[in-house]
mmCIF file as Biopython writes it, N, C-alpha, C and O atoms, coordinates in Angstrom:
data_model
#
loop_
_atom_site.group_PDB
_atom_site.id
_atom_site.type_symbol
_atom_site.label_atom_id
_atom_site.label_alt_id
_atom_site.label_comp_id
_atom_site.label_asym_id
_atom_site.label_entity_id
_atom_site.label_seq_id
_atom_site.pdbx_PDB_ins_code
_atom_site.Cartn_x
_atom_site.Cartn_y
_atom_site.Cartn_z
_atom_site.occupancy
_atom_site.B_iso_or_equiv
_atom_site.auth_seq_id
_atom_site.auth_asym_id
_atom_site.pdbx_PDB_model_num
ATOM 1   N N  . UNK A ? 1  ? 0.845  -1.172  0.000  1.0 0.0 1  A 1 
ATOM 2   C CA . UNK A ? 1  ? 0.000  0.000   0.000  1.0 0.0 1  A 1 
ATOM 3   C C  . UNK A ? 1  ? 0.889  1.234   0.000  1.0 0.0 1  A 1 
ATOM 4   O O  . UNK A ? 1  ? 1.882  1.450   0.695  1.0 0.0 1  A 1 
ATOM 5   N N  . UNK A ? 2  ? 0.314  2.007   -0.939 1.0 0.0 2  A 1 
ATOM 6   C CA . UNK A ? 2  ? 1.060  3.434   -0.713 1.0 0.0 2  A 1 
ATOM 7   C C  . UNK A ? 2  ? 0.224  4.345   0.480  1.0 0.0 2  A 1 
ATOM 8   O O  . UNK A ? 2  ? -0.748 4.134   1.205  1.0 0.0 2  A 1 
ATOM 9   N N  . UNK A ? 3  ? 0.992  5.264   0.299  1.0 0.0 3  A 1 
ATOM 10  C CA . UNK A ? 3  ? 0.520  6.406   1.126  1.0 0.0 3  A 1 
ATOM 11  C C  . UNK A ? 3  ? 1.111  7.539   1.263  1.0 0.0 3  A 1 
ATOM 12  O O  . UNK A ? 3  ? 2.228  7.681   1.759  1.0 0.0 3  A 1 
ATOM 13  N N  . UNK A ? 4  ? -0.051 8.980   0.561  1.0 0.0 4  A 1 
ATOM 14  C CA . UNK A ? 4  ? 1.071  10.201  0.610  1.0 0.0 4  A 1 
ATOM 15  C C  . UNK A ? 4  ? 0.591  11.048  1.726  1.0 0.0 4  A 1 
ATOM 16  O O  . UNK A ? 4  ? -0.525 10.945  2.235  1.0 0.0 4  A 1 
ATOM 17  N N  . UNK A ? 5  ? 1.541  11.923  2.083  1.0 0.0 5  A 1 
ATOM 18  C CA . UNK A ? 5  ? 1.344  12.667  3.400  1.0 0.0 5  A 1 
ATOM 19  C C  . UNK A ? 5  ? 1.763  13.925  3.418  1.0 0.0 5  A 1 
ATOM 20  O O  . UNK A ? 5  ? 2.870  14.033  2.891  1.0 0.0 5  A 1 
ATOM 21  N N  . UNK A ? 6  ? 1.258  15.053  3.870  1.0 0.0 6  A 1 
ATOM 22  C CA . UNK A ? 6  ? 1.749  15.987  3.922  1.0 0.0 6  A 1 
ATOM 23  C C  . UNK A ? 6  ? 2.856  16.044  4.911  1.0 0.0 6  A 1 
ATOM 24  O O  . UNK A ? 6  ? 2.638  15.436  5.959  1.0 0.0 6  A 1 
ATOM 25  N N  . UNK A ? 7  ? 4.454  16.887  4.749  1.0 0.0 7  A 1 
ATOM 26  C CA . UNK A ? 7  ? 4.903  17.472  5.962  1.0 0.0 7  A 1 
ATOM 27  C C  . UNK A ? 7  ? 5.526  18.337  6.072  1.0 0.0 7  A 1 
ATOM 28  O O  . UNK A ? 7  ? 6.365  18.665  5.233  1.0 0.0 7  A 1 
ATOM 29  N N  . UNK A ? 8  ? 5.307  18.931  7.098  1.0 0.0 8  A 1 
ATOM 30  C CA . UNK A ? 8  ? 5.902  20.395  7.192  1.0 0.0 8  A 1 
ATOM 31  C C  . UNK A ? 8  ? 7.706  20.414  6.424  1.0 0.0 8  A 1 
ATOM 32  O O  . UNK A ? 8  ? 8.720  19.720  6.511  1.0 0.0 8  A 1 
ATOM 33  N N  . UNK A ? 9  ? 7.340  21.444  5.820  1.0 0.0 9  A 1 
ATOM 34  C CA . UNK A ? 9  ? 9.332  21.371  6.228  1.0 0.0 9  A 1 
ATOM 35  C C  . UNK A ? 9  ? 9.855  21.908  6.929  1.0 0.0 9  A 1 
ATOM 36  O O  . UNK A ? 9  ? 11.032 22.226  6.759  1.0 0.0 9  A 1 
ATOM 37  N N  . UNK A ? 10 ? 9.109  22.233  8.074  1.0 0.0 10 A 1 
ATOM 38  C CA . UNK A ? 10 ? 9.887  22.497  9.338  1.0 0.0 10 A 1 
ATOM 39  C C  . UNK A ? 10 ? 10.565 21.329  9.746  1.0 0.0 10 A 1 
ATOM 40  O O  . UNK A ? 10 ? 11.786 21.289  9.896  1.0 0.0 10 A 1 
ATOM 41  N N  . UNK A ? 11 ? 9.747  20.308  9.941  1.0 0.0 11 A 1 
ATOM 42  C CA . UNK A ? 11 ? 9.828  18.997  9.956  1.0 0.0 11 A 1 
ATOM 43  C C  . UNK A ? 11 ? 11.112 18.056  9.613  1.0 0.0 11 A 1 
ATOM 44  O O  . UNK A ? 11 ? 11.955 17.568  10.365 1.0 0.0 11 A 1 
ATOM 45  N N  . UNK A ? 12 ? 10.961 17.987  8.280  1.0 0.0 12 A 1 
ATOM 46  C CA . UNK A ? 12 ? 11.726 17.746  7.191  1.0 0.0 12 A 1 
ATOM 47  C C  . UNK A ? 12 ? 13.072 18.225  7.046  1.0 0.0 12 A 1 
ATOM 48  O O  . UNK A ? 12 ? 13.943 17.642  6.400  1.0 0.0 12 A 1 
ATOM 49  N N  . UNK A ? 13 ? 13.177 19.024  7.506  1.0 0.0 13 A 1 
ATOM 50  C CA . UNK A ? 13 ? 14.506 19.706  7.247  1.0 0.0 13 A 1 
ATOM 51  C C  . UNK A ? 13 ? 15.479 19.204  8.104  1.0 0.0 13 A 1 
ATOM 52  O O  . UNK A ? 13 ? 16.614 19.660  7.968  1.0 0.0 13 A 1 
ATOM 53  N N  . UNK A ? 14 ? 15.304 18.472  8.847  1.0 0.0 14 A 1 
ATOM 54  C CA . UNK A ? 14 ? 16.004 17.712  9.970  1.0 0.0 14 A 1 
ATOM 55  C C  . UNK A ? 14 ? 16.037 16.101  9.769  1.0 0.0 14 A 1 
ATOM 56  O O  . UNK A ? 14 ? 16.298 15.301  10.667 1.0 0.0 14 A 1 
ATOM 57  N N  . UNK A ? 15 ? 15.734 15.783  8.463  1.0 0.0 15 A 1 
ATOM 58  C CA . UNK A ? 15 ? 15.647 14.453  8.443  1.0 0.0 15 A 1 
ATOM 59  C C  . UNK A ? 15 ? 16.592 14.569  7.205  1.0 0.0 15 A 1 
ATOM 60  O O  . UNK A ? 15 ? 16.699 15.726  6.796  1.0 0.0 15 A 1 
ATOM 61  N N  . UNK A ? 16 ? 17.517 13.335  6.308  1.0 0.0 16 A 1 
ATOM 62  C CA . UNK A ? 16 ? 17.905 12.833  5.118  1.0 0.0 16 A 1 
ATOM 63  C C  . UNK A ? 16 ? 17.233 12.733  4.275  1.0 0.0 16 A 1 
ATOM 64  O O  . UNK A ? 16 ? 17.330 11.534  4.015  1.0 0.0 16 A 1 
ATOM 65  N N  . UNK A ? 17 ? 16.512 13.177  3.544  1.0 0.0 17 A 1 
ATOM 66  C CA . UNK A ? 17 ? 15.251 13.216  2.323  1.0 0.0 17 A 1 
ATOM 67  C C  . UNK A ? 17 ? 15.196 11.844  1.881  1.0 0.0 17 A 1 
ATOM 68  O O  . UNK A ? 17 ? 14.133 11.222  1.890  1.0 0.0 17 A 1 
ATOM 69  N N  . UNK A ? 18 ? 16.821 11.090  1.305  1.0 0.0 18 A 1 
ATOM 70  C CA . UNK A ? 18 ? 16.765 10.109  1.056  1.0 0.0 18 A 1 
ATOM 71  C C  . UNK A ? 18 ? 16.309 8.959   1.644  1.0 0.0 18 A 1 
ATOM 72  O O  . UNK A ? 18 ? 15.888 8.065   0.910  1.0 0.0 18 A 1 
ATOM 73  N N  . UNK A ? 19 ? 16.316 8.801   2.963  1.0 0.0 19 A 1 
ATOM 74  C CA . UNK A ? 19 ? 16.576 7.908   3.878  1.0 0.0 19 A 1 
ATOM 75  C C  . UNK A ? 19 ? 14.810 7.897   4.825  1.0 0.0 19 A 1 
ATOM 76  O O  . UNK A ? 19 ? 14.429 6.989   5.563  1.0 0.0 19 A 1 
ATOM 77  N N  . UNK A ? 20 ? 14.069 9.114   4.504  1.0 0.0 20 A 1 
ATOM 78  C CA . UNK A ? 20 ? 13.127 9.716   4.843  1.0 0.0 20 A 1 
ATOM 79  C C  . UNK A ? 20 ? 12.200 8.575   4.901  1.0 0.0 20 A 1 
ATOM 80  O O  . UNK A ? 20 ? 11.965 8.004   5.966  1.0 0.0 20 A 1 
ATOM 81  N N  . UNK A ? 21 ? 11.601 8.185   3.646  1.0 0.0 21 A 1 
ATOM 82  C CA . UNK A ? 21 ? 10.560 6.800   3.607  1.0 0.0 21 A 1 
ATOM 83  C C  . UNK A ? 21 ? 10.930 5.865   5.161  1.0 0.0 21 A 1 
ATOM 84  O O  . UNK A ? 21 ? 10.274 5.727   6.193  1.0 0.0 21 A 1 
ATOM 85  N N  . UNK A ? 22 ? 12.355 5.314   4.710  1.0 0.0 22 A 1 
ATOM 86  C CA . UNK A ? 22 ? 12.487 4.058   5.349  1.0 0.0 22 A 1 
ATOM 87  C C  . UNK A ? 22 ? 12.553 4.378   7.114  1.0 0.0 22 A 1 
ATOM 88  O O  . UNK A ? 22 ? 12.449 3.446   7.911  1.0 0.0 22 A 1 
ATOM 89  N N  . UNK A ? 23 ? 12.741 5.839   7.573  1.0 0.0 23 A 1 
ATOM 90  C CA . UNK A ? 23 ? 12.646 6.420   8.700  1.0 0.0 23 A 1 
ATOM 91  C C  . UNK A ? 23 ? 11.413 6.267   9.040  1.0 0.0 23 A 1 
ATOM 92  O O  . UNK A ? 23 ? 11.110 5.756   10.119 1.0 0.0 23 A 1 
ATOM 93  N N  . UNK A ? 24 ? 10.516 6.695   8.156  1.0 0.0 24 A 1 
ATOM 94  C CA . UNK A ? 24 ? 8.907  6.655   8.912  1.0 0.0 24 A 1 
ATOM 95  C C  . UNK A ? 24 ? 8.410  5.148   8.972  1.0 0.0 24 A 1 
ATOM 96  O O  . UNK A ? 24 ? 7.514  4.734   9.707  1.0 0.0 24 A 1 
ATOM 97  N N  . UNK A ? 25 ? 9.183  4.374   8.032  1.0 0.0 25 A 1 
ATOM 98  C CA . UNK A ? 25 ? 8.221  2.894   8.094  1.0 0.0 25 A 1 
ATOM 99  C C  . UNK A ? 25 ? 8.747  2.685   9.639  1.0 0.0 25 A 1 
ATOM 100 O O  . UNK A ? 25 ? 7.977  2.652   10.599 1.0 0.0 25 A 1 
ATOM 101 N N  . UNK A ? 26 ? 10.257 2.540   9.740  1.0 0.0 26 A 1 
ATOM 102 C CA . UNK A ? 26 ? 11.042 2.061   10.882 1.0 0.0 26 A 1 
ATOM 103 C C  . UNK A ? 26 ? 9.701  2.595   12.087 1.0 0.0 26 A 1 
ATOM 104 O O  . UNK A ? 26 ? 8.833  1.920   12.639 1.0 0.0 26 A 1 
ATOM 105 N N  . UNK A ? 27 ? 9.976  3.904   12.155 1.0 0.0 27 A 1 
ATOM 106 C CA . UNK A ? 27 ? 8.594  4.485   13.570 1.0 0.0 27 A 1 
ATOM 107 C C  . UNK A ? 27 ? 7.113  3.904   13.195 1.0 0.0 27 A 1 
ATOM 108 O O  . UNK A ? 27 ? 6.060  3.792   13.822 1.0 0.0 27 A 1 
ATOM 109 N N  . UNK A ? 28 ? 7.453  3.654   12.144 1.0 0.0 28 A 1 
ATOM 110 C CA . UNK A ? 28 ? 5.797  2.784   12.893 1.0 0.0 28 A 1 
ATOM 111 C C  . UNK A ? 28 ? 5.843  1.789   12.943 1.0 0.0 28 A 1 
ATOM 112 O O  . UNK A ? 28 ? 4.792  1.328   13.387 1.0 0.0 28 A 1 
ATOM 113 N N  . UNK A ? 29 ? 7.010  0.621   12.565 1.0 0.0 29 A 1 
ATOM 114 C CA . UNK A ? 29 ? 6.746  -0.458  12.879 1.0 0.0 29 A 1 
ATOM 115 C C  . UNK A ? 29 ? 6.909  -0.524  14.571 1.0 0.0 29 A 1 
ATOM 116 O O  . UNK A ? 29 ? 6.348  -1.356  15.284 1.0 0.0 29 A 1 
ATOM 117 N N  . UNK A ? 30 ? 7.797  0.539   15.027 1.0 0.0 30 A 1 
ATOM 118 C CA . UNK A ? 30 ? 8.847  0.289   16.528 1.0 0.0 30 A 1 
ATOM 119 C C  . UNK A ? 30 ? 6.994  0.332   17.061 1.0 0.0 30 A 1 
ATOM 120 O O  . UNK A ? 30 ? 6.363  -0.482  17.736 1.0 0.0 30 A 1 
ATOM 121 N N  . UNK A ? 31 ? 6.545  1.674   16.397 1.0 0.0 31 A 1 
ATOM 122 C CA . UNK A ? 31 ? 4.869  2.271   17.624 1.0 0.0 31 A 1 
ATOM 123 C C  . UNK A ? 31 ? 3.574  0.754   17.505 1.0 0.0 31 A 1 
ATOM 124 O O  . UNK A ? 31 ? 2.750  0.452   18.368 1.0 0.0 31 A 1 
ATOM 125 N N  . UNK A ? 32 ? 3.792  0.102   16.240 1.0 0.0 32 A 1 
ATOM 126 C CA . UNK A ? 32 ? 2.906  -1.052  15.948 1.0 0.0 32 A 1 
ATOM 127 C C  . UNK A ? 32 ? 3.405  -2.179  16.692 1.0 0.0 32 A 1 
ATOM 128 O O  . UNK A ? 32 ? 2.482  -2.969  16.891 1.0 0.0 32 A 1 
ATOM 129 N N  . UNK A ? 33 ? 4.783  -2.671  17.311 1.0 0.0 33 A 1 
ATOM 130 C CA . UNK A ? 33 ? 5.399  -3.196  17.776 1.0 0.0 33 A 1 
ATOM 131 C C  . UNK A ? 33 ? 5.298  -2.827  19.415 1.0 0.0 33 A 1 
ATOM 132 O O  . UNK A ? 33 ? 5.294  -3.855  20.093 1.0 0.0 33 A 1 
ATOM 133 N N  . UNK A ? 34 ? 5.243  -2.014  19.929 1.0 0.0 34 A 1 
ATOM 134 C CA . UNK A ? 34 ? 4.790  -1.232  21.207 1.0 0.0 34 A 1 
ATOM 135 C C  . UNK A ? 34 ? 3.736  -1.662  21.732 1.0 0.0 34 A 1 
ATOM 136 O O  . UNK A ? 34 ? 3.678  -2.325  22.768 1.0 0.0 34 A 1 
ATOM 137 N N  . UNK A ? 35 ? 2.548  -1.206  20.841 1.0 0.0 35 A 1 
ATOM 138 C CA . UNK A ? 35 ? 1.116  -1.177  20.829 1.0 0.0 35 A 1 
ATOM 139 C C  . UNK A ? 35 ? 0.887  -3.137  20.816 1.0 0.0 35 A 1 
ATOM 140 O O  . UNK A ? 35 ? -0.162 -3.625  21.237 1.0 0.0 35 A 1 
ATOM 141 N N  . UNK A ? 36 ? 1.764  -3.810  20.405 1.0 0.0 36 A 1 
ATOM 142 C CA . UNK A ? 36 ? 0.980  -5.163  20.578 1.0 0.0 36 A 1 
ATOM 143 C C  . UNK A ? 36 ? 0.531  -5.338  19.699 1.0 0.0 36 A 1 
ATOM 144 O O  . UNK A ? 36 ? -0.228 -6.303  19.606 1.0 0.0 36 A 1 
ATOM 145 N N  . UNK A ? 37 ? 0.804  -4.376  18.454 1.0 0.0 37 A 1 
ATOM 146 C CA . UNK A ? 37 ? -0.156 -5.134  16.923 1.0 0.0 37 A 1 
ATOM 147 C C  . UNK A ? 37 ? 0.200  -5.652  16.090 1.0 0.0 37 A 1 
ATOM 148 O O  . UNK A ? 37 ? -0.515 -6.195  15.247 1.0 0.0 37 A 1 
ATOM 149 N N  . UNK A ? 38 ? 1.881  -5.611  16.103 1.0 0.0 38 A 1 
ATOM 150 C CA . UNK A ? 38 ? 2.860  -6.936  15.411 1.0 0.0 38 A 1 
ATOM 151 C C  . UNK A ? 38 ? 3.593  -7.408  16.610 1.0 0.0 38 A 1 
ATOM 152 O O  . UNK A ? 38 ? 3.687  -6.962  17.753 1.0 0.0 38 A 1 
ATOM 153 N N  . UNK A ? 39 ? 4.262  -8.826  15.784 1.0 0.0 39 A 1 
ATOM 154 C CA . UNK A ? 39 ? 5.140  -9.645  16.865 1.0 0.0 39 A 1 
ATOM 155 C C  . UNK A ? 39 ? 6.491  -8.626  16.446 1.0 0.0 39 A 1 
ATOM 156 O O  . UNK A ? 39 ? 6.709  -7.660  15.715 1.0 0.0 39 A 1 
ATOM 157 N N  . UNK A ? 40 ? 7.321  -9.612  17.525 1.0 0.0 40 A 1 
ATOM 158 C CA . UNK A ? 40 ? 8.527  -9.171  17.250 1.0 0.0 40 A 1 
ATOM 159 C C  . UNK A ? 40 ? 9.343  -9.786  15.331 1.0 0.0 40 A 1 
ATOM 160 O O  . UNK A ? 40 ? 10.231 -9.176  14.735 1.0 0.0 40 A 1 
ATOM 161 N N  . UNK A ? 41 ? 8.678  -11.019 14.871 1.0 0.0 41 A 1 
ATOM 162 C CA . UNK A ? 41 ? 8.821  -11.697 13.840 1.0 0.0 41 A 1 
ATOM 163 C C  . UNK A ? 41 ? 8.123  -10.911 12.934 1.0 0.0 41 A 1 
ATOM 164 O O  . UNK A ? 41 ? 9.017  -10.546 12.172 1.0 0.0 41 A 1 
ATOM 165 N N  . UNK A ? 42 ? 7.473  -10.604 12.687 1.0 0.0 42 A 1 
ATOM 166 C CA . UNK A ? 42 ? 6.420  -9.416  12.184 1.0 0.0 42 A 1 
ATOM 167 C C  . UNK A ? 42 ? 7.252  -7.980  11.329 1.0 0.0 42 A 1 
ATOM 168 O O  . UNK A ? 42 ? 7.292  -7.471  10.209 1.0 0.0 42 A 1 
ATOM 169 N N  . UNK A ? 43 ? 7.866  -7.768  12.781 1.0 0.0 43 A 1 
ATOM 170 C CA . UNK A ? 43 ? 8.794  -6.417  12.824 1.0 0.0 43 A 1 
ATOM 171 C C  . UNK A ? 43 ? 10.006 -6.864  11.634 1.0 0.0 43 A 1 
ATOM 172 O O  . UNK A ? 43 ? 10.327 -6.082  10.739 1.0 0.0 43 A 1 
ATOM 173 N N  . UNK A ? 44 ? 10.603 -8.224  11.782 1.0 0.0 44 A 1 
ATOM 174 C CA . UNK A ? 44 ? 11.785 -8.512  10.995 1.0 0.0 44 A 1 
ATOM 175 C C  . UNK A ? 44 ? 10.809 -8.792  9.711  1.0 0.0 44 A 1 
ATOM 176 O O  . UNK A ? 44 ? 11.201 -7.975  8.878  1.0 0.0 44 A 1 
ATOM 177 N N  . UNK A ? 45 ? 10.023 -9.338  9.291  1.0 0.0 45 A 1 
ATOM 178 C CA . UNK A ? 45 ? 9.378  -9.278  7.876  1.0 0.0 45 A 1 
ATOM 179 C C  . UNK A ? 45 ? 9.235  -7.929  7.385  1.0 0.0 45 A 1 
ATOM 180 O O  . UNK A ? 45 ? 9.610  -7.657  6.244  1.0 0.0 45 A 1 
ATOM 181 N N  . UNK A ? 46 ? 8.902  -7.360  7.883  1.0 0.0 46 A 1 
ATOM 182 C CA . UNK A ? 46 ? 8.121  -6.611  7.406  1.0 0.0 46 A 1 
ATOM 183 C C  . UNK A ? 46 ? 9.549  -5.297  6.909  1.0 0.0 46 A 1 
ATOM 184 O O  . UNK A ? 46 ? 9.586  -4.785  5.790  1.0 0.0 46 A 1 
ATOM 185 N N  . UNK A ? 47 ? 10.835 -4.913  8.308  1.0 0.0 47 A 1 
ATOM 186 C CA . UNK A ? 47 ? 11.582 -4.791  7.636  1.0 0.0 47 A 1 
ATOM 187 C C  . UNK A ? 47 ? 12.813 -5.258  6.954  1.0 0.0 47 A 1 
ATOM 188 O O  . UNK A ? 47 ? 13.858 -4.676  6.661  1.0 0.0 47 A 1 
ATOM 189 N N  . UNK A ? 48 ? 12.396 -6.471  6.784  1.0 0.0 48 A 1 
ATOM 190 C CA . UNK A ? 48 ? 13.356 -7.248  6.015  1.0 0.0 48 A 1 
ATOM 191 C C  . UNK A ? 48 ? 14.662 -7.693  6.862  1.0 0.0 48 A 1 
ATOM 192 O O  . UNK A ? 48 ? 15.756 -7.866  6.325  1.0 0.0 48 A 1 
ATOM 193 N N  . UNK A ? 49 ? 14.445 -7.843  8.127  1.0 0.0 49 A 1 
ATOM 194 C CA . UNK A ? 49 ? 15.417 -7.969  8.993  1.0 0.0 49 A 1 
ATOM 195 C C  . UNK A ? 49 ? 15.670 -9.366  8.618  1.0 0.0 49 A 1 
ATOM 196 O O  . UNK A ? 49 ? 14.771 -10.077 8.170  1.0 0.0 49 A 1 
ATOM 197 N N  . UNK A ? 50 ? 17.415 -9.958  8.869  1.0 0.0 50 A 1 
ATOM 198 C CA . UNK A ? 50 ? 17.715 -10.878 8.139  1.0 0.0 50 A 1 
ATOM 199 C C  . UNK A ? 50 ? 17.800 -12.351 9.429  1.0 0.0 50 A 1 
ATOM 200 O O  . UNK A ? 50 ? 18.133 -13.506 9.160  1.0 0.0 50 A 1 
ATOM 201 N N  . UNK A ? 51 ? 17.451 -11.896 10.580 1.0 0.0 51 A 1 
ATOM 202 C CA . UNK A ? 51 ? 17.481 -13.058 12.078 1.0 0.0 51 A 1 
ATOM 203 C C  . UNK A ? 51 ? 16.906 -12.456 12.922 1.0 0.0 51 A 1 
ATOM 204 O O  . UNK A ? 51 ? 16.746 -11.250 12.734 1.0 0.0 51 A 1 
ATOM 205 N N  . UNK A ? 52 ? 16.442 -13.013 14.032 1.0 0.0 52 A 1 
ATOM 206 C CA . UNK A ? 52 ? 15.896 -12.892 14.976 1.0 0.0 52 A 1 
ATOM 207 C C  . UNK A ? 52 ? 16.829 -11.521 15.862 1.0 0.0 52 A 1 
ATOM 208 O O  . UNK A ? 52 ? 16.546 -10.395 16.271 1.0 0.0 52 A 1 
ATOM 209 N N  . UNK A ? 53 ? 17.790 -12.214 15.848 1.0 0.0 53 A 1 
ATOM 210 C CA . UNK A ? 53 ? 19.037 -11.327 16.745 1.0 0.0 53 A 1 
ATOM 211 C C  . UNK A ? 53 ? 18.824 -9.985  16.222 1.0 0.0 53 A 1 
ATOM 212 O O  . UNK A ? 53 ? 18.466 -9.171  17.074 1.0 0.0 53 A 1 
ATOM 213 N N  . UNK A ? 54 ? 18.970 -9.508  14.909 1.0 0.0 54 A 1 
ATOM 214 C CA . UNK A ? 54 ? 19.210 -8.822  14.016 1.0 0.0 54 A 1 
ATOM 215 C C  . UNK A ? 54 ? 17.545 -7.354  14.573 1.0 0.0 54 A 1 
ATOM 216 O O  . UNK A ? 54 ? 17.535 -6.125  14.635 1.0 0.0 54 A 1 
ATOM 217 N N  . UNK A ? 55 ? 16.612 -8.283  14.800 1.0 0.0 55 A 1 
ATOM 218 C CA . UNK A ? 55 ? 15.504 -7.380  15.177 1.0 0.0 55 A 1 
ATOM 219 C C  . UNK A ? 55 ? 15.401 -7.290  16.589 1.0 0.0 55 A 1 
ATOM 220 O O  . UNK A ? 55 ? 14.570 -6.533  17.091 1.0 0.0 55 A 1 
ATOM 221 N N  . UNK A ? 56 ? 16.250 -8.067  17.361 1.0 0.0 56 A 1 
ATOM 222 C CA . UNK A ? 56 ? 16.249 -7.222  18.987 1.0 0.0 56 A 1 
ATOM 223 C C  . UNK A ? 56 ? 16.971 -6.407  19.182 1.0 0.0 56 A 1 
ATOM 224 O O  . UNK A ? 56 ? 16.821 -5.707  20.184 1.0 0.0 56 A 1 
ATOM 225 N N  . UNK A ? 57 ? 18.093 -6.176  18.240 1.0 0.0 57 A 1 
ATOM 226 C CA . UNK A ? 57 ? 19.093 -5.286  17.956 1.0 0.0 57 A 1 
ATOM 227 C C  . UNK A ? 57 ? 18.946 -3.998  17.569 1.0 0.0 57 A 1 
ATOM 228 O O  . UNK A ? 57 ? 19.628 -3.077  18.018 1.0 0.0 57 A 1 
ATOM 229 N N  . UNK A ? 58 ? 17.888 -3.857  16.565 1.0 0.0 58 A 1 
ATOM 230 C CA . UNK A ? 58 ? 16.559 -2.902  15.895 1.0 0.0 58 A 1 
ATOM 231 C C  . UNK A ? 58 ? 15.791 -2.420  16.948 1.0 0.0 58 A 1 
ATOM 232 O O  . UNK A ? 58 ? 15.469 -1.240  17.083 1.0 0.0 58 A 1 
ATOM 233 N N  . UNK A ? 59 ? 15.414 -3.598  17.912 1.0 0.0 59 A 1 
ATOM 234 C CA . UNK A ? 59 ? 14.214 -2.880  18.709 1.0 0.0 59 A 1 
ATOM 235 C C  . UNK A ? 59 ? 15.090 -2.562  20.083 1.0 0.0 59 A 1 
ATOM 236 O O  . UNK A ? 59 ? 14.724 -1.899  21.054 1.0 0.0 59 A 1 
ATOM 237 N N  . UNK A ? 60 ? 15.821 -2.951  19.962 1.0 0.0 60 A 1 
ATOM 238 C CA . UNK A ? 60 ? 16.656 -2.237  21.370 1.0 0.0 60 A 1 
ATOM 239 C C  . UNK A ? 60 ? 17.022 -0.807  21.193 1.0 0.0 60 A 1 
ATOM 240 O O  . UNK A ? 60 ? 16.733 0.209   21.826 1.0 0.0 60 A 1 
ATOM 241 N N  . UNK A ? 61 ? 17.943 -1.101  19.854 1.0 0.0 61 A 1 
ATOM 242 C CA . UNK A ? 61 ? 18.215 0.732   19.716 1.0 0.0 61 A 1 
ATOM 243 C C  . UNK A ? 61 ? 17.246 1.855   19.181 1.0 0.0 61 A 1 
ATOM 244 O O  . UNK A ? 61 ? 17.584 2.948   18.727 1.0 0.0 61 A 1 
ATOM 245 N N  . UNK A ? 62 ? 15.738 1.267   19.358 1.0 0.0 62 A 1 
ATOM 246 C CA . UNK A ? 62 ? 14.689 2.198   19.138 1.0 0.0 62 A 1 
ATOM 247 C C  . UNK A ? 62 ? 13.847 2.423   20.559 1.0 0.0 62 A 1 
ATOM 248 O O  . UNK A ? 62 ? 12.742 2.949   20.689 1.0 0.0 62 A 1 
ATOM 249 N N  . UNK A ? 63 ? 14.778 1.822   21.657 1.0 0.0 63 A 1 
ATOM 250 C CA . UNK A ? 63 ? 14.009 1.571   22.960 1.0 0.0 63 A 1 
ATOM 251 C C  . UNK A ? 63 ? 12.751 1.280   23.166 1.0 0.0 63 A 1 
ATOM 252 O O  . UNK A ? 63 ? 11.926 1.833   23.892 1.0 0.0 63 A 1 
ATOM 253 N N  . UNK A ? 64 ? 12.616 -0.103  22.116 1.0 0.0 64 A 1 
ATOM 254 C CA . UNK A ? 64 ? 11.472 -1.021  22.231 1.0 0.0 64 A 1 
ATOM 255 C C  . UNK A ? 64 ? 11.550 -1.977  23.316 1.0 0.0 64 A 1 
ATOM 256 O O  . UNK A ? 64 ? 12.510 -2.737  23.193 1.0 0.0 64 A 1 
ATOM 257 N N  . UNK A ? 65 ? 10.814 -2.176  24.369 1.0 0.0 65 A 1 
ATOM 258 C CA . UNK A ? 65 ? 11.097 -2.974  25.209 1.0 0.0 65 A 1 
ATOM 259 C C  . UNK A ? 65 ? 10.427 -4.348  24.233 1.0 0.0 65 A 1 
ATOM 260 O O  . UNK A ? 65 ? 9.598  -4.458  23.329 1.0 0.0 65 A 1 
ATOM 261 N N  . UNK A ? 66 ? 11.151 -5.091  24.863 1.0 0.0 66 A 1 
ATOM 262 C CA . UNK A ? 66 ? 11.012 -6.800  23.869 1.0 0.0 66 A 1 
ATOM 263 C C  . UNK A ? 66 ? 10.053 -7.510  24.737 1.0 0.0 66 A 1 
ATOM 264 O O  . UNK A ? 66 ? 10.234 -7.916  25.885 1.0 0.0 66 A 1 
ATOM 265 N N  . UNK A ? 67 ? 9.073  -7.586  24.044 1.0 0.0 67 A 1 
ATOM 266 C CA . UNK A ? 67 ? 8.080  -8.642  24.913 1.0 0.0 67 A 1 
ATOM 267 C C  . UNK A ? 67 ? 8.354  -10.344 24.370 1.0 0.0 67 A 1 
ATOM 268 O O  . UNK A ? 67 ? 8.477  -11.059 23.376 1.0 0.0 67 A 1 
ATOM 269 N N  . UNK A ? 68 ? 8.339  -10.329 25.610 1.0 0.0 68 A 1 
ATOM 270 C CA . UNK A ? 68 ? 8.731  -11.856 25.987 1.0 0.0 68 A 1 
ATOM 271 C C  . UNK A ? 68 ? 7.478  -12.922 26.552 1.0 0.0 68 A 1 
ATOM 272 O O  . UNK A ? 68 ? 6.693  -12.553 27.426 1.0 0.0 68 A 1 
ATOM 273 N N  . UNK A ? 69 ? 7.420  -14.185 25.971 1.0 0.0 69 A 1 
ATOM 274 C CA . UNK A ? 69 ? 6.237  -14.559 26.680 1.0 0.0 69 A 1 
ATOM 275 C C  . UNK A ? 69 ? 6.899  -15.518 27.945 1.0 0.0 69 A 1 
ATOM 276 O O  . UNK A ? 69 ? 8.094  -15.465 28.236 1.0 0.0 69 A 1 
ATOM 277 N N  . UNK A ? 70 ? 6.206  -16.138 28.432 1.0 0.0 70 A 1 
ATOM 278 C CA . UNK A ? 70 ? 6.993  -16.779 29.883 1.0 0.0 70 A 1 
ATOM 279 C C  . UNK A ? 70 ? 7.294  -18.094 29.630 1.0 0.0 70 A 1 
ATOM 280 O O  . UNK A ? 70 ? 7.853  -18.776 30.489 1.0 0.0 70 A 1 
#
């Protein structure tokens, strides 16, 4: 699915233009990942993360706490 959006360039002007897309997917997977509405496996599909390790690594340095089941 696409999706266009307005944003300020107040905004914008503080981000890599290039790099911009894959910045906003990253924040919403970390906020969809938060919220309980993907897994942590989810998170690596979706961004193409290549192991398990590889997306606690992702969600650590986005200060995703890792839910764990018992």
């Amino acid at each position: 699915m696409q999706i266009n959006i307005e944003l300020p360039d107040e905004l914008v002007q503080h981000f890599n233009k290039d790099s911009l897309a894959r910045e906003i997917l990253e924040a919403l997977v970390v906020q969809a990942y938060q919220a309980e509405k993907i897994s942590s496996a989810e998170v690596g599909q979706i961004l193409g993360l290549p192991s398990r390790w590889t997306v606690d690594v992702f969600l650590k340095q986005h200060n995703a706490d890792l839910h764990y089941d018992e």
